[in-house]
Rosetta silent file (secondary structure, phi, psi, omega in degrees, C-alpha in Angstrom):
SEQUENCE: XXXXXXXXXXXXXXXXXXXXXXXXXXXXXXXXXXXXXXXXXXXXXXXXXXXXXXXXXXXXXXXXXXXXXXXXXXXXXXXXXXXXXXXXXXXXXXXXXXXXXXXXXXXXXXXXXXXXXXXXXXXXXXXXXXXXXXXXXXXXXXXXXXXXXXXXXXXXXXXXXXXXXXXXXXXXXXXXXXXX
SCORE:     score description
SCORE:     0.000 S_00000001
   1 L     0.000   14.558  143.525    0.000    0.000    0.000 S_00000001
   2 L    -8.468  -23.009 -162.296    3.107    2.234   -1.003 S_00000001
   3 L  -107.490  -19.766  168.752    0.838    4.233   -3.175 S_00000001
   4 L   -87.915  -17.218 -168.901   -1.006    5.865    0.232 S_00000001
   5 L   -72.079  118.408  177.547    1.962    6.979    2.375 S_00000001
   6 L    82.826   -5.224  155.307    1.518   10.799    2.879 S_00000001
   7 L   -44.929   82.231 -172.363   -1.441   10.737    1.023 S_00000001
   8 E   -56.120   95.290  156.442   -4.818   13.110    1.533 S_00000001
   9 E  -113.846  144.394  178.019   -7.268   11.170    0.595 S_00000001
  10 E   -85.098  120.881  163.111  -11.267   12.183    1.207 S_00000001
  11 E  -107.627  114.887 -179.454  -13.307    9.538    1.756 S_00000001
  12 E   -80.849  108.820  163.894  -17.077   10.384    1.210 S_00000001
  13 E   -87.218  106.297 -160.014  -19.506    8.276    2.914 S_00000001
  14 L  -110.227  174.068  170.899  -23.378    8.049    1.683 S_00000001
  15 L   -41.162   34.032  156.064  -26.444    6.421    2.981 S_00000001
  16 L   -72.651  151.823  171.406  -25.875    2.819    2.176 S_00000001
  17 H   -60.924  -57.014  171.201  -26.090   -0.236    4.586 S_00000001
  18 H   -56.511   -2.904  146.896  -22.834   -0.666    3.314 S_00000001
  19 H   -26.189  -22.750 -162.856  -21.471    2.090    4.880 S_00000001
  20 L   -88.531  -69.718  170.622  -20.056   -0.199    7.877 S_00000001
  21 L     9.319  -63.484 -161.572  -17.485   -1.301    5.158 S_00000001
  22 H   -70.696   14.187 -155.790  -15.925    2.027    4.687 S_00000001
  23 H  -103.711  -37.068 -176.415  -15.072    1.797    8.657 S_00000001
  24 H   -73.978  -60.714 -171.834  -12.379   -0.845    6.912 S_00000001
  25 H   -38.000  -56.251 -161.941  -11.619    1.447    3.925 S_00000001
  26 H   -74.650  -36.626  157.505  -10.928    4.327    6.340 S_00000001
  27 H   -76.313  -12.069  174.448   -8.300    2.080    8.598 S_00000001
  28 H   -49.721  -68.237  163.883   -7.133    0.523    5.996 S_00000001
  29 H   -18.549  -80.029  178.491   -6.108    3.972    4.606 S_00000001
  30 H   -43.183  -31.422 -158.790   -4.241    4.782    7.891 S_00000001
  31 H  -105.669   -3.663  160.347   -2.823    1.951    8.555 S_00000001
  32 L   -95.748   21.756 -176.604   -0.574    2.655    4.892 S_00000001
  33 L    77.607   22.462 -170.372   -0.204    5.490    6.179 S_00000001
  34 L  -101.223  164.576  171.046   -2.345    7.807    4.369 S_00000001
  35 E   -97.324   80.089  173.303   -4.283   11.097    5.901 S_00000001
  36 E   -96.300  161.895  170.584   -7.763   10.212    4.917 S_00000001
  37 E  -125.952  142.566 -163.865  -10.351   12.710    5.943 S_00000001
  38 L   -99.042   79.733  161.548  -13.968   11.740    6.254 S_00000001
  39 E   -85.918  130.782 -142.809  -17.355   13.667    4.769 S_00000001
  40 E  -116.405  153.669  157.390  -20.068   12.138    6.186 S_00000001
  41 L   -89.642  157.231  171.428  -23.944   12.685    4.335 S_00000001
  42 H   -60.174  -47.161  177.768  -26.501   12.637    6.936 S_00000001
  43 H   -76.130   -0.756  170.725  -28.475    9.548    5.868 S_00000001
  44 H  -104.154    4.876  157.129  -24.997    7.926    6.369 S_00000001
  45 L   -36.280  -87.692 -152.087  -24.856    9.605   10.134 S_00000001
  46 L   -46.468  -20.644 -170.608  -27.738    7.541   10.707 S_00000001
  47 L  -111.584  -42.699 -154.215  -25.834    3.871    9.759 S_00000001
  48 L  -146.501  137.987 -176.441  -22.563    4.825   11.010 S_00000001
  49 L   -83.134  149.306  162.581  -21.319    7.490   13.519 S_00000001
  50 H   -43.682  -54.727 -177.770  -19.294   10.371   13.008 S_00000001
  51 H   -63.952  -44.317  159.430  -17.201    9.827   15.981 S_00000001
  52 H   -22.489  -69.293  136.519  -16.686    6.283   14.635 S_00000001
  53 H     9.108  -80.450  173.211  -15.185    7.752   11.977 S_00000001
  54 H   -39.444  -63.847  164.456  -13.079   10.155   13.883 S_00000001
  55 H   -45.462  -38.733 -179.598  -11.676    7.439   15.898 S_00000001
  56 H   -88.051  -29.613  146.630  -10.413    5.902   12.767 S_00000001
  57 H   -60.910  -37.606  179.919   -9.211    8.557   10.713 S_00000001
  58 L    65.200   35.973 -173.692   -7.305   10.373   13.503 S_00000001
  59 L  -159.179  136.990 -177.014   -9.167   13.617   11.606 S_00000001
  60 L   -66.405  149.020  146.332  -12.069   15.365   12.467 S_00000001
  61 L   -63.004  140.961 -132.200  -15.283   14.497   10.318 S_00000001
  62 E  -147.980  125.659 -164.530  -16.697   17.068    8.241 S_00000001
  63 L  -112.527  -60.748 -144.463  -21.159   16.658    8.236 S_00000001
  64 L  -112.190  129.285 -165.749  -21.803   20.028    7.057 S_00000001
  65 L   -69.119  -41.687 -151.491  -21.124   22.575    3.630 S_00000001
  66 L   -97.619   29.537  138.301  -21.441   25.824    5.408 S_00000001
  67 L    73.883 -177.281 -165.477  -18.149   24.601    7.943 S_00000001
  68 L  -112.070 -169.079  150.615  -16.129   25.087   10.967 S_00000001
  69 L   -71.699    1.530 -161.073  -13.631   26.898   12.500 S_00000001
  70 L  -119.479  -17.297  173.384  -11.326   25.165   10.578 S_00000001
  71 L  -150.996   81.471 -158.984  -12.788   25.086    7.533 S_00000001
  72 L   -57.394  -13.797  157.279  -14.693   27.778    6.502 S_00000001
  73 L  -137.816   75.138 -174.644  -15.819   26.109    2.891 S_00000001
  74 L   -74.033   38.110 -174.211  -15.047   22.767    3.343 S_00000001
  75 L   -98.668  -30.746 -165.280  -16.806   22.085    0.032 S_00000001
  76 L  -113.667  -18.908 -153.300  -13.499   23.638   -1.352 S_00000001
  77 L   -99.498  -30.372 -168.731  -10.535   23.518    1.729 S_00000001
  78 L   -80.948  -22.918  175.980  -11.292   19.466    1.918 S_00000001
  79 L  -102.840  -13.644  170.318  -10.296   18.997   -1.660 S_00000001
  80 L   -54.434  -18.058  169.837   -7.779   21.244   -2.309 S_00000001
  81 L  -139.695   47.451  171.932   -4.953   19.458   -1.682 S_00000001
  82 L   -97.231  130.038  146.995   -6.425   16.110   -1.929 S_00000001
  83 L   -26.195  -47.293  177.197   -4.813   13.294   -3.630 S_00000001
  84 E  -161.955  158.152  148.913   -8.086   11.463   -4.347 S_00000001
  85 E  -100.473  160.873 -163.415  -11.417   11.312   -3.493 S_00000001
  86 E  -149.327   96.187 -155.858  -13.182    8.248   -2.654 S_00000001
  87 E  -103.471  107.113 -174.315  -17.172    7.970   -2.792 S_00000001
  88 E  -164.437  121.207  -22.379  -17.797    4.667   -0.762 S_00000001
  89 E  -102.702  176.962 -141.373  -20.249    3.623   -1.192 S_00000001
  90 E  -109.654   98.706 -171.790  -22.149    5.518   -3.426 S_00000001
  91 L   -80.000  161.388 -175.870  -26.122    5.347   -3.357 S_00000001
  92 H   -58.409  -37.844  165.681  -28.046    5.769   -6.494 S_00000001
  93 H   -79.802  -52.804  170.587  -28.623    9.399   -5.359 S_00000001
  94 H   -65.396   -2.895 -171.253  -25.667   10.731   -4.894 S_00000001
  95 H  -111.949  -14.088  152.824  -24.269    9.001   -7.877 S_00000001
  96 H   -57.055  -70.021 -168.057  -27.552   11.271   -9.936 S_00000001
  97 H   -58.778  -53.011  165.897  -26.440   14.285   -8.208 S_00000001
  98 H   -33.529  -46.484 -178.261  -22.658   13.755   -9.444 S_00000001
  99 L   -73.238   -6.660  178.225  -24.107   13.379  -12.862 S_00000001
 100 L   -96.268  -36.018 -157.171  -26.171   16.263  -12.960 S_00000001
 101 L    98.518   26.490 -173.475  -23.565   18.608  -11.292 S_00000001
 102 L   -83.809  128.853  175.383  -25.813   18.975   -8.205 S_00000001
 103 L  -138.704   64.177  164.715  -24.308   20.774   -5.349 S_00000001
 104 L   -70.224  -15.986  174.561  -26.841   20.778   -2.573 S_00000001
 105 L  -132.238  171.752  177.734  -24.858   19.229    0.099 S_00000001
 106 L   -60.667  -29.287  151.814  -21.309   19.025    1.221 S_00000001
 107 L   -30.990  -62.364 -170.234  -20.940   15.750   -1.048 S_00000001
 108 H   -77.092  -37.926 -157.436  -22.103   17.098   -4.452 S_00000001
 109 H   -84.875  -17.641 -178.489  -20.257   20.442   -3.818 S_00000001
 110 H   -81.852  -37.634 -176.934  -16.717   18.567   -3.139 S_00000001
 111 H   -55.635  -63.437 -160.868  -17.301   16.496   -6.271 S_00000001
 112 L   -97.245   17.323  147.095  -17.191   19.258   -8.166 S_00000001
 113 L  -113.210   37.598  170.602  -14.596   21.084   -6.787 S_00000001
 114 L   -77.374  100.507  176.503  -12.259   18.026   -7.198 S_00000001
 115 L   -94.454   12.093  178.242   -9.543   18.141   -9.401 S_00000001
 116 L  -122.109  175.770 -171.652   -7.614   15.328   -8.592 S_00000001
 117 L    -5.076  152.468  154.268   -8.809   11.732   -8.781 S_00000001
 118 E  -150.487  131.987 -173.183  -12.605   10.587   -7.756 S_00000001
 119 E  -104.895  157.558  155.523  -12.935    6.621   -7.275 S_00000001
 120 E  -170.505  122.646 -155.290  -16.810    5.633   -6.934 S_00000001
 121 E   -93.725  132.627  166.472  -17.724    2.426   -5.160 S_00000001
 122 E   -92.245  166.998  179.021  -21.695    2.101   -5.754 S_00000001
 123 L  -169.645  128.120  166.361  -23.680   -0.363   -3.317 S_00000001
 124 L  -175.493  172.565  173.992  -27.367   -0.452   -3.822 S_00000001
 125 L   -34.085  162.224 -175.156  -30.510   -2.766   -4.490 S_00000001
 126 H   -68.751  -62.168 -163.678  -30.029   -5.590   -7.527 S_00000001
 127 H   -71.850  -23.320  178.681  -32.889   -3.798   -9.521 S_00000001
 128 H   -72.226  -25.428 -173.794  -32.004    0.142   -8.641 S_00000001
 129 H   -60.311  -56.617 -175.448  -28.452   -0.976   -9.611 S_00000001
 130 H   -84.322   -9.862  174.736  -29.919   -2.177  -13.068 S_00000001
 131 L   -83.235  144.855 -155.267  -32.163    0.476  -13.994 S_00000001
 132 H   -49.815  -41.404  145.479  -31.593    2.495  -16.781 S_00000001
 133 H   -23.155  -59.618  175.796  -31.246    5.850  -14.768 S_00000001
 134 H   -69.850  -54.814 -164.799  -28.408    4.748  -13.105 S_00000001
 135 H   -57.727  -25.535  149.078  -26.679    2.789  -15.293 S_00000001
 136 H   -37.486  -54.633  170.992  -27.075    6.693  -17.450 S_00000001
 137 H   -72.363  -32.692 -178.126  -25.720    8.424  -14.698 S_00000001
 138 H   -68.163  -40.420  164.510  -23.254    5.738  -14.308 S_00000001
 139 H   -91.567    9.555  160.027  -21.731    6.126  -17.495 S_00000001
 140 H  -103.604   -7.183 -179.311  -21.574    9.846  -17.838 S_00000001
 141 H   -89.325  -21.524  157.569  -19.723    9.833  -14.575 S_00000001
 142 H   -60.458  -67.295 -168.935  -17.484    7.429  -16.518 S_00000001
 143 L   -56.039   14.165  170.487  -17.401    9.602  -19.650 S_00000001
 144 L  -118.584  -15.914  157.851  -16.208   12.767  -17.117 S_00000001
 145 L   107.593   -2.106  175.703  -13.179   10.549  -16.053 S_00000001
 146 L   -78.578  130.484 -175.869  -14.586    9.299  -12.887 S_00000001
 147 L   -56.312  142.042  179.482  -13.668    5.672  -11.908 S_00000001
 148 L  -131.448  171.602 -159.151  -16.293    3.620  -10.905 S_00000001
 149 E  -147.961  118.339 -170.098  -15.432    0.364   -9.219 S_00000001
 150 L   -84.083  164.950  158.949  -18.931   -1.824  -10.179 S_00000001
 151 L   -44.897   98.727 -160.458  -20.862   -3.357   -7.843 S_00000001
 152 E   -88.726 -175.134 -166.429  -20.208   -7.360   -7.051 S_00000001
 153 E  -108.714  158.864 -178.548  -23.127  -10.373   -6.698 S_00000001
 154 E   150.621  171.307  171.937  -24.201  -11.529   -3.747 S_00000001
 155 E   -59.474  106.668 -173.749  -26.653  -11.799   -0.820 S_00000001
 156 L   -84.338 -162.770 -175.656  -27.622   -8.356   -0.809 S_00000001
 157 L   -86.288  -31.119  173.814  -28.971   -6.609    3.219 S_00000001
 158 L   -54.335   -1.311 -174.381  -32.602   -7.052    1.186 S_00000001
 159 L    74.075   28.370 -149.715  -31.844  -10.445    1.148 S_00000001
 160 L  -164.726  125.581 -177.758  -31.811  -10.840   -2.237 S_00000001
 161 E   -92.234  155.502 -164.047  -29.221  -12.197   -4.387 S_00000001
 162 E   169.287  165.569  122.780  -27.820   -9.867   -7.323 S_00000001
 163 E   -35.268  114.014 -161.008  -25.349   -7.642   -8.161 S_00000001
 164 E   176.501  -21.128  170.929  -25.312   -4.613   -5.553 S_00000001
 165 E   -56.358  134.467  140.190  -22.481   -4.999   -3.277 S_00000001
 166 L   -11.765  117.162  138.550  -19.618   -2.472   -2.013 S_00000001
 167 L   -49.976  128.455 -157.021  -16.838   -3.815   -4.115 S_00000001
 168 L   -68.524  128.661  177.076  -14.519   -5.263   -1.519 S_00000001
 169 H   -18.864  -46.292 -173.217  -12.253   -2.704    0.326 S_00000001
 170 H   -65.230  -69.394 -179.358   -8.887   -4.169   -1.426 S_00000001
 171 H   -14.462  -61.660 -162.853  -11.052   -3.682   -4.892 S_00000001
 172 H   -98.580    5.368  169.437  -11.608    0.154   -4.207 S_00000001
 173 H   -98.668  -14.738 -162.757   -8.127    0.888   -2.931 S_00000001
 174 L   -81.420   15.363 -149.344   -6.293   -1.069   -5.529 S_00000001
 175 L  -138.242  -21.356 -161.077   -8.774    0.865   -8.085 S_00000001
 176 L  -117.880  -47.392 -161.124   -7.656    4.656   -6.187 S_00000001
 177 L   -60.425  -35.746 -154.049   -3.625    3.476   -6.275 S_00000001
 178 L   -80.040   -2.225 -164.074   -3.753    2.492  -10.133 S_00000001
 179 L  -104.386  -50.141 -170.445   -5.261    6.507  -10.488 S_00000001
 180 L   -74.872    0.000    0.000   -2.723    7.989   -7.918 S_00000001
């Protein structure tokens, strides 16, 4: 994991079940020796705590666009001197709002003031995964240069087997090193 040491990387977390996941992704990070910093969405609050987070990252967690004392537009001061971003994982809405340009939250508004890398792990139902919306938005977020790291089969938390999973942690860093 040579490709993380001294690294900023953001790792965005959205309102997936799969959310618990990125609790690996973000020690993983750390433990090569990377800085990741953590924006959290609110419906992904709700699955996994901010302090959780915190604890793992060794960096404060960043909830809200209109900021801290520390960051008075973290829509723009969290990406400015980031290596990569990292969208994991990546709900069918937030992966619309990237594709639109939407910058209603701290999430959408980081996307687009990212110039360096953006990885994006989706995780979502078999059938929202397959409908024709996404899979639109999924490929203009390709055609704009962002990586997307698909979705694997499996028992999904609906119980239902399909294609829908978080691509496995190794998957979405070894997917952010070949970028950095």
């Amino acid at each position: 994991m040579e490709a993380f040491r001294d690294r900023r990387i953001v790792v965005c977390v959205t309102g997936s079940i799969a959310a618990y996941k990125t609790c690996d992704l973000v020690f993983t990070l750390r433990k090569a020796d990377a800085r990741p910093v953590v924006a959290l969405s609110a419906a992904a609050a709700k699955l996994v705590t901010a302090e959780t987070f915190r604890a793992l990252s060794g960096e404060a967690v960043h909830t809200d666009m209109w900021g801290d004392a520390d960051h008075s537009m973290p829509h723009i001061s969290l990406v400015e001197d980031a290596d990569a971003v990292i969208v994991a994982p990546a709900t069918a809405n937030v992966i619309a709002h990237a594709a639109l340009g939407l910058a209603g939250d701290l999430i959408g508004a980081l996307l687009l003031c990212a110039t360096c890398p953006v990885v994006v792990a989706p995780a979502m139902n078999v059938e929202m995964w397959k409908h024709p919306a996404v899979q639109r938005n999924v490929a203009r977020l390709r055609e704009d240069g962002i990586t997307i790291v698909d979705p694997v089969s499996g028992e999904l938390a609906c119980r239902v087997q399909g294609q829908g999973k978080m691509a496995p942690v190794e998957t979405i860093l070894a997917a952010t090193a070949e970028r950095l």
